[in-house]
C-alpha positions as CSV (number, residue, x, y, z in Angstrom):
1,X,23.2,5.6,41.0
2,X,22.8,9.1,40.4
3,X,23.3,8.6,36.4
4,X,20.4,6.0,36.2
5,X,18.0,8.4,38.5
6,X,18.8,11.2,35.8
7,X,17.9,8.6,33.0
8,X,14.6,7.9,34.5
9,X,13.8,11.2,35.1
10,X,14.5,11.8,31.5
11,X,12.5,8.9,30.1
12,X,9.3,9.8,32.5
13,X,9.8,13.5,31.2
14,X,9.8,12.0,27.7
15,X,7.2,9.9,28.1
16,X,4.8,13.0,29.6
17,X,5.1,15.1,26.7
18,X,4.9,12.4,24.6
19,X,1.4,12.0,26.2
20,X,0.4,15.7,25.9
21,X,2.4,16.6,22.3
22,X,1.7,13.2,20.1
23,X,-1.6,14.3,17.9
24,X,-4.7,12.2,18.5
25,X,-5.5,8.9,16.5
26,X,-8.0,8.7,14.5
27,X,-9.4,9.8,11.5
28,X,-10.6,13.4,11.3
29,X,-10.8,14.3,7.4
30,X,-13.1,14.3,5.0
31,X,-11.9,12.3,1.9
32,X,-11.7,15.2,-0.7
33,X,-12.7,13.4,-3.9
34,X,-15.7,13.2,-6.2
35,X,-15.7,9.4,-6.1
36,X,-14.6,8.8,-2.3
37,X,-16.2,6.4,-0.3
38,X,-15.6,5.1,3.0
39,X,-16.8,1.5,4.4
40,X,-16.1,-0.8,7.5
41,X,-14.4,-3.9,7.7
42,X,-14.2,-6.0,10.7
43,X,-14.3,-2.4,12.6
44,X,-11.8,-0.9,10.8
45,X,-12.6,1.6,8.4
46,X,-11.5,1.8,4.8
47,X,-11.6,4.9,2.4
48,X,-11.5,3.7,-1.2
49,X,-12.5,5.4,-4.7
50,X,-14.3,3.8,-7.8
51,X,-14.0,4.5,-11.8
52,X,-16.4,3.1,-13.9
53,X,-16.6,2.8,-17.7
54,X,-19.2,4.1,-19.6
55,X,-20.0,0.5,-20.8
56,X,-19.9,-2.4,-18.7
57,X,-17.0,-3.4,-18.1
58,X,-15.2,-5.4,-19.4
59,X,-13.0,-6.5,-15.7
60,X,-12.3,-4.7,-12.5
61,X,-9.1,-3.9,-11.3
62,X,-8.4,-3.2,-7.4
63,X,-5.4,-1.1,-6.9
64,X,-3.2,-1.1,-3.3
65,X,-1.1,1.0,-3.0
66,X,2.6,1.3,-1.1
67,X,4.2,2.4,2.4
68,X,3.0,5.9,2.5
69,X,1.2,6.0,-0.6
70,X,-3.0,5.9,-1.1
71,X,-5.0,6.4,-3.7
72,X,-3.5,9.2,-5.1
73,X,0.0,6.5,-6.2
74,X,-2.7,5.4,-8.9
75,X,-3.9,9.0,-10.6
76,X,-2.5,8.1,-13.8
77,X,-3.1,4.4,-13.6
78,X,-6.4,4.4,-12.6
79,X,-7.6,7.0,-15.7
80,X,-6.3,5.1,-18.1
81,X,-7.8,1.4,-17.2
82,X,-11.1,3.0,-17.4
83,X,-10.9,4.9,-20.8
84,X,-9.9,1.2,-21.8
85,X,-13.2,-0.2,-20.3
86,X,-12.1,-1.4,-16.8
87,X,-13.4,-0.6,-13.8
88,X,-11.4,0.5,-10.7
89,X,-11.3,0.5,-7.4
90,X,-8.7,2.1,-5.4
91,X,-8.3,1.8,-1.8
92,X,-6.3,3.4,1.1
93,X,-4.6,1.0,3.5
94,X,-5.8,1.0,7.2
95,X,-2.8,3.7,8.5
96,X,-2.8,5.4,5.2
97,X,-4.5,8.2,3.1
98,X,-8.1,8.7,4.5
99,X,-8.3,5.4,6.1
100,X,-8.6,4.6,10.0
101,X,-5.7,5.2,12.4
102,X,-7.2,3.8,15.3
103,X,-4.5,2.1,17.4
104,X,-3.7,-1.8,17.3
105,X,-5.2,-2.3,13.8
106,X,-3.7,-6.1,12.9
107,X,-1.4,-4.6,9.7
108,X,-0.4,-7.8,8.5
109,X,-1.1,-8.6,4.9
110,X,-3.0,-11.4,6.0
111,X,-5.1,-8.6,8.0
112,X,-5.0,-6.1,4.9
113,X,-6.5,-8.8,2.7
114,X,-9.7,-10.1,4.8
115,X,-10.6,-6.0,5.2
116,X,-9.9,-5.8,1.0
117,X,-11.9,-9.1,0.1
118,X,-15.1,-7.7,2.7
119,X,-14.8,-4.3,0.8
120,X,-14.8,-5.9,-2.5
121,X,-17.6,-8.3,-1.3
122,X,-19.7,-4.9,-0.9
123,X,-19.4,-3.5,-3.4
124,X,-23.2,-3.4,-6.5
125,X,-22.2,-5.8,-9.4
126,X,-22.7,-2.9,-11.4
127,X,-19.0,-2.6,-11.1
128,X,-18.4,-6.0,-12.3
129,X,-19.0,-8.1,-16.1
130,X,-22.0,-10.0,-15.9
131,X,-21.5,-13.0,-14.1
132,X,-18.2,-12.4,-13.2
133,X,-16.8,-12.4,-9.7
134,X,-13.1,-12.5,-9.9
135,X,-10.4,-9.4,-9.7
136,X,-7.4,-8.0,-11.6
137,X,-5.4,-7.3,-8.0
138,X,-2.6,-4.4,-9.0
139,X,0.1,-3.6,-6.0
140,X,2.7,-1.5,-5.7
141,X,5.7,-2.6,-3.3
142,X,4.2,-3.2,0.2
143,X,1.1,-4.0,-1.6
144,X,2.5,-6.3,-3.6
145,X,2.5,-8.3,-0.3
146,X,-1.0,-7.9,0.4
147,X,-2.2,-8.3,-2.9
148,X,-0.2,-12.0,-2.8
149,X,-2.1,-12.6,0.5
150,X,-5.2,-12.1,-1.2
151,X,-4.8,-14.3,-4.1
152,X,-3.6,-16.7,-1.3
153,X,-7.3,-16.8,0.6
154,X,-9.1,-16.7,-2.6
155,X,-7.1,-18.0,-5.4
156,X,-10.5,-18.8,-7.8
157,X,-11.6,-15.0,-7.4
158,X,-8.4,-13.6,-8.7
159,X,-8.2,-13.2,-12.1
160,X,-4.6,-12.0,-12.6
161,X,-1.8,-10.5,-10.1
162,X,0.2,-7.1,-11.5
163,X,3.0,-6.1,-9.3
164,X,4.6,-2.7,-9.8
165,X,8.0,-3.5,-7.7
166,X,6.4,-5.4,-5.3
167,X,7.9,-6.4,-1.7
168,X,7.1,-9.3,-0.3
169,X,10.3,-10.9,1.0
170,X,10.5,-8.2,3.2
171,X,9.4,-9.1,7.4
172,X,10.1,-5.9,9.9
173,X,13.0,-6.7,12.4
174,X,11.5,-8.8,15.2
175,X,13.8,-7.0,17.7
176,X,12.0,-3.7,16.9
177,X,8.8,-5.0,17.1
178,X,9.3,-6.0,20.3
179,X,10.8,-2.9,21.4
180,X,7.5,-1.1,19.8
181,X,5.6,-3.2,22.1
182,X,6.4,-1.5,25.3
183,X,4.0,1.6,25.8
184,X,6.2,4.3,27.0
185,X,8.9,3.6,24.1
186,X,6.1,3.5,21.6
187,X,5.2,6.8,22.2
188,X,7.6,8.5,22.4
189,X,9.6,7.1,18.8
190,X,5.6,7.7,17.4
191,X,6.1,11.8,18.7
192,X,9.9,11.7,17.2
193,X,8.9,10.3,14.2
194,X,5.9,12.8,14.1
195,X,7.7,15.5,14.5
196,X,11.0,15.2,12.7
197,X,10.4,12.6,9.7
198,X,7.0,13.5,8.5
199,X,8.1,16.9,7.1
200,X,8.3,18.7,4.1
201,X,11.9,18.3,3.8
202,X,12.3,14.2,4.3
203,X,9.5,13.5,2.1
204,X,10.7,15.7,-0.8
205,X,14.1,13.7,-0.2
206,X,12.1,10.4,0.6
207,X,10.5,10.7,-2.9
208,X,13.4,11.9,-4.7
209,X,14.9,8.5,-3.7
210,X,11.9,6.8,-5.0
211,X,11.2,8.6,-8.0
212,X,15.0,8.2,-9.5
213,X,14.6,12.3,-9.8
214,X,13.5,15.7,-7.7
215,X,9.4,15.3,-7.1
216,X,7.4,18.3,-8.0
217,X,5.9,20.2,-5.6
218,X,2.1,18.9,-6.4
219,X,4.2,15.0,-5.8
220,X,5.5,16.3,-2.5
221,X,1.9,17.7,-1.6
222,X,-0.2,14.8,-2.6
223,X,1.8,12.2,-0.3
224,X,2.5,14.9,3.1
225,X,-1.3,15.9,2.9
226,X,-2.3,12.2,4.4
227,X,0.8,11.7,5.9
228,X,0.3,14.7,8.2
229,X,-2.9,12.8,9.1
230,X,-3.2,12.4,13.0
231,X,-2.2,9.5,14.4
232,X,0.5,8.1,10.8
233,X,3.2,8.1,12.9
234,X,1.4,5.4,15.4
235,X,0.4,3.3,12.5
236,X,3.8,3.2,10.6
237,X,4.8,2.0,14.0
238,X,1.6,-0.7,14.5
239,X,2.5,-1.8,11.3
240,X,5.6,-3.1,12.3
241,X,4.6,-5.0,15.3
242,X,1.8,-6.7,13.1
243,X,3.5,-9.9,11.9
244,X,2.6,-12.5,9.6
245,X,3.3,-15.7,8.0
246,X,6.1,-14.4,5.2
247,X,3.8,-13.7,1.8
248,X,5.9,-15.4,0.1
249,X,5.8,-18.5,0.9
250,X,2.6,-18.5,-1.0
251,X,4.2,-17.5,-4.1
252,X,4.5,-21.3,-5.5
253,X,1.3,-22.3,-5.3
254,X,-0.7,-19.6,-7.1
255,X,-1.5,-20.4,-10.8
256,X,-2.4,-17.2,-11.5
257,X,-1.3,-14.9,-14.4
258,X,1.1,-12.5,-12.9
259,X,2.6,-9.5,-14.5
260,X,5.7,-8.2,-12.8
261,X,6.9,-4.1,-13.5
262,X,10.1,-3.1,-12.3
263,X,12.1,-0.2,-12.7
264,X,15.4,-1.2,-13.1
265,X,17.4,2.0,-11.4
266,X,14.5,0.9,-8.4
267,X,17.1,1.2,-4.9
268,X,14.3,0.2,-2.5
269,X,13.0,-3.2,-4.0
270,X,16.1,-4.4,-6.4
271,X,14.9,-5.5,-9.5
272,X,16.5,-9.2,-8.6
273,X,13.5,-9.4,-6.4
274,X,11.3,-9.1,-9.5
275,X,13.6,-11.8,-11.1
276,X,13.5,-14.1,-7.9
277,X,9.7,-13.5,-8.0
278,X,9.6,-14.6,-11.7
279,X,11.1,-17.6,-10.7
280,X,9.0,-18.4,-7.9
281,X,5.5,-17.2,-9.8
282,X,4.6,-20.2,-11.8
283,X,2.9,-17.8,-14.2
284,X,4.8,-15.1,-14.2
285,X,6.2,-12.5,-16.5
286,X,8.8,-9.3,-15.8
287,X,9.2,-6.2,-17.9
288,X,11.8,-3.7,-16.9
289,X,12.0,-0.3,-17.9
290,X,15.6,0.9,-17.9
291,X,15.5,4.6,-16.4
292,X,12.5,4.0,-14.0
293,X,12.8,3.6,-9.9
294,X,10.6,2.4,-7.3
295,X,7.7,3.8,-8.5
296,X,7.1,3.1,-12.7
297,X,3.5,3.8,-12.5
298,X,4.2,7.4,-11.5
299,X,7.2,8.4,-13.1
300,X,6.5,6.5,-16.3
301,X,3.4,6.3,-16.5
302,X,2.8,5.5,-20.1
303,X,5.1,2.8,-20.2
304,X,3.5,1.5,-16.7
305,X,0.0,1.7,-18.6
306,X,0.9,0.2,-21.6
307,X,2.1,-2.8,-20.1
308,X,-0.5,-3.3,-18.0
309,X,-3.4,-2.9,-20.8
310,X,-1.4,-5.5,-22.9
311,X,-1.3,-8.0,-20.3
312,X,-4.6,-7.4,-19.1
313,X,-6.1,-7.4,-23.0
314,X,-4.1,-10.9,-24.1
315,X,-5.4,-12.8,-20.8
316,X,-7.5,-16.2,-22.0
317,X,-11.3,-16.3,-21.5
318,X,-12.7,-17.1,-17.7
């Protein structure tokens, strides 16, 4: 009897400072690029950044980005689509760079794709070809999920799907999303994970994993600055009690042109994922690179580009 009273006492002590130490939600910053913009979406707002060329363009690409990435994943992507003549649009996730962090967002990509489709639905036609509604969708890992889910609700606006390692066999343990669901338990993992994950030190080794080498400190910084955001730690953990039908069940039924880029050292999404979704992708077609990780587009970037621009430039007409 007297163990259990100590646990309880223990677990209500937790659970106070928990209450007093966890940061508040929300978001507090002011996106600190030229080209930021911020919009709402079914109350949930969305920081995102355009390019344009100096021509009209010639198609529009939206980029979404990874688990703890934002728009800064695409700085070397994004540069080069427009010097080619696309336009761009690059948009934090809801949790994630200088989006909202309000609690009980619905995370799933089915969620994530109705906010992206309403932001794109926004935006002038300035940014688009004459004419022309539909969307190069690039993704990177857990966006390759949400960019599937898009071309899954509106398969004629999608011009072509580019995954750069992208997940989307992957569904969160439904143990630990019900765990997540009880209040108390929430907040204290959040303050834990707050505290002792979202550091300097685990996201230097966190990318290190990712890149297949050691970041450099301007790597390290771009990634903790919007992690360190209040109220990460309570979306990473929303984000895994937001549940969806598995994106890839969709997979078969999209005739869309797909490009698949995987690095082939890549330890977080095996490149036999890429050759399972080459299978399953009716249109689909996988380059490797042989020395790149998780994250080609960063690492590699003119390998990553160069692929992408010769995919994009030998698609047929609309």
């Amino acid at each position: 009897m007297g163990t259990r009273l100590y646990f309880a006492v223990g677990l209500l002590v937790l659970a106070v400072a928990a209450l007093f130490l966890l940061p508040s939600q929300g978001f507090t910053d002011v996106p600190p690029f030229a080209n930021s913009q911020l919009t709402v979406t079914d109350g949930v707002m969305l920081h995102y950044r355009t390019w344009a060329p100096q021509e009209a363009p010639q198609g529009t690409v939206l980029m979404v980005h990874g688990l703890g990435g934002s728009t800064f994943s695409w700085r070397y992507a994004a540069p080069a689509l427009v010097e080619a003549g696309y336009a761009v649009v690059a948009v934090d996730l809801p949790g994630f760079g200088y989006s909202d962090r309000a609690r009980r967002i619905d995370h799933s990509q089915q969620a994530r794709a109705g906010y992206l489709w309403q932001l794109l639905d926004s935006l002038p036609q300035s940014l688009r070809p004459a004419d022309d509604e539909t969307w190069h969708l690039m993704g990177h890992s857990m966006g390759g999920g949400t960019i599937t889910a898009m071309a899954h609700q509106r398969p004629q606006q999608t011009a072509a799907l580019i995954y750069a390692a992208g997940a989307v066999y992957n569904q969160p343990p439904r143990a630990a999303a019900f765990l997540l669901r009880i209040p108390i338990l929430d907040r204290i993992i959040a303050q834990i994970f707050q505290t002792f994950f979202i550091t300097e030190r685990r996201i230097t080794s966190t990318l290190a994993s990712a890149y297949g080498r050691p970041p450099e400190p301007s790597e390290v910084a771009g990634y903790l600055t919007t992690l360190r955001t209040s109220g990460t730690a309570r979306s990473l953990l929303d984000i895994t009690t937001s549940q969806g039908p598995p994106v890839s069940d969709y997979l078969a039924n999209l005739q869309i042109p797909a490009l698949l880029l995987w690095g082939a050292a890549d330890t977080w999404v095996p490149v036999a994922q890429g050759e399972r979704m080459a299978a399953d992708l009716p249109q689909a077609v996988l380059e490797t690179h042989p020395e790149a990780a998780h994250c080609p587009m960063e690492t590699h970037p003119q390998w990553y580009n160069q692929q992408v621009l010769n995919f994009l430039n030998h698609l047929p007409s609309p």
